[in-house]
N, C-alpha and C positions, 0 to 999 in steps of 0.2 A: 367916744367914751362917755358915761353915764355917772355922775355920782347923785346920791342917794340919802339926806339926811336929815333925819327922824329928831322929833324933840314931843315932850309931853310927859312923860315917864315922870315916875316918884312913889313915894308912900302914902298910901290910902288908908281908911280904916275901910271893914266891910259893908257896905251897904254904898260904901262914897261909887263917885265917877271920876274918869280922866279922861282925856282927848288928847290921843296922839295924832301928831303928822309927820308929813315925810314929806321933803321935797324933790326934785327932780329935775337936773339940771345934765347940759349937755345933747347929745345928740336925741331927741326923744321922738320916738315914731307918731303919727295921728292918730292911729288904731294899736292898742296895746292895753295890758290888763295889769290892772297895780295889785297887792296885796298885803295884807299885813299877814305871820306866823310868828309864832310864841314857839321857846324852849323852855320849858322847866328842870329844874337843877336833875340827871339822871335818867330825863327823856329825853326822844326824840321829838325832832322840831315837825312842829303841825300846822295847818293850815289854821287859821281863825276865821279870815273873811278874806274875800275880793269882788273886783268890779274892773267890767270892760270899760271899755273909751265913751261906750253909749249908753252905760249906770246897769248894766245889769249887772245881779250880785251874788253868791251864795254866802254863806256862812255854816261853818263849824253849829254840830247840832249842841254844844255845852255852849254856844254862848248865843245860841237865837232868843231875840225878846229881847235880849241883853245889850247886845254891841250895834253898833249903826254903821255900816262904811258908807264914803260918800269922798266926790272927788270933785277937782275944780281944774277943768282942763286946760283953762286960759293960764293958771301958773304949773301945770303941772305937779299938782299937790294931791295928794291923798291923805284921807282923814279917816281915826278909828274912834269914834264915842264911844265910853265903854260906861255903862251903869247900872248898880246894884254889883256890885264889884264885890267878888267871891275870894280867899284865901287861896283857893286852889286855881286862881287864873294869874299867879303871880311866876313871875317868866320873864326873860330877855325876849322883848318883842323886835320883830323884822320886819322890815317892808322889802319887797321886791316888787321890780316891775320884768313881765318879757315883753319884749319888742319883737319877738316873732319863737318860732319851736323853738329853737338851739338858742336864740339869745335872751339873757337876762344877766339882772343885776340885783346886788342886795346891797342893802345900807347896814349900817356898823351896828344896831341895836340901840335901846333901848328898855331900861330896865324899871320894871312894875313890880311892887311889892305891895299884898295886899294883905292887913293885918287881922288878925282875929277878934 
């Protein structure tokens, strides 16, 4: 079993920054890809950013320039810098990690408000 738990979240104004993380505890593979997704109230839940075990990464084209993922494999921790922080990226964030096809996990959320 894997748990999964995210801290960072809060009230911004637009232009601020925040920095979530997620930790990851429990049985955790060597090779495995962490993530963060965002739900906003109405949508469906989207990918933001990820990164394998060995830092490669993509990102969501609304938040490139913007967001930084970044990971520290010795704790098992994944990180989401976010700056210049927009109204419209305000969302219940997720981290997931898989551990292989069929397996994954997701943490409880996270919630970002960003004010106008």
């Amino acid at each position: 079993q894997v748990q999964l738990v995210e801290s960072g979240g809060g009230l911004v104004q637009a232009g601020g920054s925040l920095r979530l993380s997620c930790a990851a505890s429990g049985r955790i593979f060597s090779s495995n890809v962490m993530a963060w997704y965002r739900q906003a109230p109405g949508k469906q839940r989207e990918l933001v950013a990820a990164i394998t075990s060995g830092g490669s990464t993509n990102y969501a084209d609304s938040v490139k320039g913007r967001f930084t993922i970044s990971r520290d494999n010795a704790k098992n921790t994944v990180y989401l810098q976010m700056n210049s922080l927009k109204p419209e990226d305000t969302a219940v964030y997720y981290c997931k990690v898989d551990l292989s096809v069929t397996l994954r996990y997701w943490g409880q959320g996270t919630q970002v408000t960003v004010s106008s």
